[in-house]
C-alpha positions, 0 to 999 in steps of 0.5 A: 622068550626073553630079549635082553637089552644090549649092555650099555658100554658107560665107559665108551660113553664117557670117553666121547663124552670127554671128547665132545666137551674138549672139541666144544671147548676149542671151538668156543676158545676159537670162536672167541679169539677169532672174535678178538681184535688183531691189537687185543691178540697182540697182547696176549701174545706179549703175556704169554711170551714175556709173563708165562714164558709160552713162547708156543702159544705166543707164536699160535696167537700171533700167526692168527693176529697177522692173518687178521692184519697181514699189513700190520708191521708190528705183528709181523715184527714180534712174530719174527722176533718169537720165531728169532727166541725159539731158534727157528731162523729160517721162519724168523728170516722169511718173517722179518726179511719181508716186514723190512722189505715193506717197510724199509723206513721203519726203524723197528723192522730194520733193528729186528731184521740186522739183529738177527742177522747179527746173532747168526754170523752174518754181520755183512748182510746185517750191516747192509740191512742198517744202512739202507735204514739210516738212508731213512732215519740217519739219526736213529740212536737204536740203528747207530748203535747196532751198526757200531756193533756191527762194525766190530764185530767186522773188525773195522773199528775206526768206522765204529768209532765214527758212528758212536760219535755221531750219536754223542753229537746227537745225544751226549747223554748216551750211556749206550754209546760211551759204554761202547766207546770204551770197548772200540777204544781198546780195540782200535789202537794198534800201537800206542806210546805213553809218557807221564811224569809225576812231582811229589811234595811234602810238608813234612814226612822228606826234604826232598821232593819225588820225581816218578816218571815213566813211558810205555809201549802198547800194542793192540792184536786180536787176542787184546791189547800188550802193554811194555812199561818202564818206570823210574822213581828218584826217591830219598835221593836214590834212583831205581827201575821198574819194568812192567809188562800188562796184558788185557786178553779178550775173552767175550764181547762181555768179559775181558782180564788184565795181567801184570807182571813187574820186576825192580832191582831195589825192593825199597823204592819199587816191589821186587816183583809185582803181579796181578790179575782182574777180570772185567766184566760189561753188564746190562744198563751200561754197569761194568764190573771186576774182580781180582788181586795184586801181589807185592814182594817187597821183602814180604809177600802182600796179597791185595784183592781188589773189587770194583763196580762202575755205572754209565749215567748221562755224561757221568761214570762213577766207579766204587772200587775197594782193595782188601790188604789181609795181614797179622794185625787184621785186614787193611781196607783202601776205598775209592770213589771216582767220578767223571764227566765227559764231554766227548768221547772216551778221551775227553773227560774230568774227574774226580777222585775221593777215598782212603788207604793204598792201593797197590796200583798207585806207584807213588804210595804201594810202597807203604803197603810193606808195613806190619801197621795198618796206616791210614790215608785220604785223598783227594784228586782232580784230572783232566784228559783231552784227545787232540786230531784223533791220535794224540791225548793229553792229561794231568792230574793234581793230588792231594793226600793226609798220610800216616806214615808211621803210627800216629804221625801224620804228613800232607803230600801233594802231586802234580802229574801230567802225560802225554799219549801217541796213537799210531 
């Protein structure tokens, strides 16, 4: 009788085969990890984190590295903050919560720990983890920072105002810082009055001189800030009066609009109605943005679209600003370059202006943009703005213009203006 061997099952084999392989493969790959460094597992956390985007694997590397260093706060720091980009707070906060309460003197620890707070809603508790941090180092840029933000985000704006002051004092280089000053500033003054007066000259173009002036009323709220005006031109001999109303609406911490609306009795010295719109926008490295359009009823509609580009550098802002006129005999272009230094605060500044054409913004001029012919212009200013005891501003501005006022005839205009402003 004949005994057959049993079927060898080649598939069964090569699965276990497969299984086998993988078990060995981790067990090296694990054996080789447990043979790193916990500094060597940190940066292959960071590569998988911030190069491949595997946040997954980043965590599992560093769980191993804090195993390896449970003392080592910066482990523990980027573990949390993994766990903070993954949206798995509680793990985030039991992770970093102990790393600050270990190390409350380290700045790193403490930014981690109040951010997060911060990013949740809790900005009590974040301002409290930032304070108990400045006890250490009072004079950390990064901690002042996140408690001016803090303190907005709460609604207490003078406080806010106070700390980024500090950090001028410090640094007066911080763009961060002047950045966000400007954002307090529009947040903090809950009510405003403004007057301003402007003498314009000519060499030419009229015998007598211009006389603009002008006085507003503004009041902040929790949608934004409202802004009443009236201004009064005496030009050719002839006074009239403009009544404006601005609006800066709130919308993000990164975006924010103005609205403009304004009506006069004489379409020859003022628009017989105006309005605008911009949107505004605060980007990353302290660069800031808008975009939008005027509209001047003279006895024609004219349509002005507007952008600009503005940069924090040191103690210097510049803004490149464009406004773009359409009309039958082509597209009228106005350019502006403005450039200021501060020596403060957000009031306490000088600057510079260079550029050509008009803009619908400018009383004095818009209203040579109500002409079919695409006039030329350039101009030359210099500013100064001063904040006296906290609520009182003081600035002046001189002006210098080259203006074609008729086609091919040209004149030099020149304006001094000075202005006063009470907060309250």
């Amino acid at each position: 009788m004949m005994i057959r061997n049993p079927s060898v099952n080649f598939s069964s084999l090569k699965k276990t085969g497969c299984l086998l392989i993988c078990l060995l493969t981790i067990f090296v790959s694990s054996a080789q990890e447990e043979a790193l460094t916990s500094d060597e597992l940190f940066v292959r956390a960071r590569t998988e984190a911030f190069d491949n985007n595997d946040y997954t694997e980043a965590i599992r590397l560093m769980k191993i590295a804090t195993k390896k260093a449970p003392d080592y706060a910066d482990l523990s720091i980027f573990l949390g903050r993994l766990y903070t980009w993954t949206d798995q707070t509680d793990k985030a906060r039991a992770t970093l919560s102990s790393v600050f309460e270990n190390n409350k003197s380290y700045t790193d620890a403490a930014i981690a720990y109040a951010s997060l707070e911060y990013w949740n809603d809790d900005s009590i508790r974040a301002l409290q983890i930032v304070n108990t941090a400045l006890e250490y180092n009072p004079n950390s840029e990064e901690l002042l920072i996140l408690k001016s933000k803090i303190l907005m985000d709460l609604k207490k704006y003078q406080e806010a105002n106070n700390t980024l002051n500090i950090v001028l004092k410090n640094n007066p280089k911080s763009t961060k810082a002047r950045s966000l000053m400007q954002n307090v500033r529009m947040e903090s003054a809950k009510n405003e009055i403004g007057i301003s007066y402007e003498f314009v000259y000519f060499d030419e173009r009229f015998d007598k001189p211009w006389h603009l002036a002008s006085i507003d009323y503004s009041r902040q709220t929790k949608y934004g800030s409202i802004i009443s005006r009236v201004n009064y031109a005496n030009r050719f001999g002839t006074g009239s009066t403009q009544f404006e109303l601005d609006l800066y609406p709130r919308i993000s911490n990164t975006f924010y609009a103005y609205l403009n609306g304004g009506i006069s009795s004489d379409k020859g010295i003022f628009p017989e109605y105006r309005t605008g719109f911009s949107l505004y926008a605060n980007l990353p490295a302290a660069f800031e943005a808008d975009a939008g359009f005027r509209l001047l009823i003279f006895s024609d509609q004219t349509w002005v679209y507007t952008l600009g580009i503005g940069k924090y550098y040191k103690n210097y802002w510049f803004n490149f600003r464009t406004y773009l006129t359409p009309s039958d005999s082509g597209v009228s272009n106005s350019y502006a370059l403005t450039a200021r230094y501060y020596f403060a605060g957000a009031d306490d500044y000088f600057s510079v202006k260079a550029g050509t054409g008009f803009s619908p913004d400018d009383a004095t001029n818009n209203v040579l943009l109500n002409s079919n012919a695409q006039l030329k212009s350039i101009n030359f200013s210099l500013g100064y703005r001063k904040l006296i005891k906290k609520t009182h501003v003081i600035f002046a501005q001189a002006t210098y213009e080259n203006i074609e006022y008729a086609t091919d005839t040209k004149g030099n205009q020149y304006s001094i203006g000075v202005g006063y402003i009470k907060r309250f």
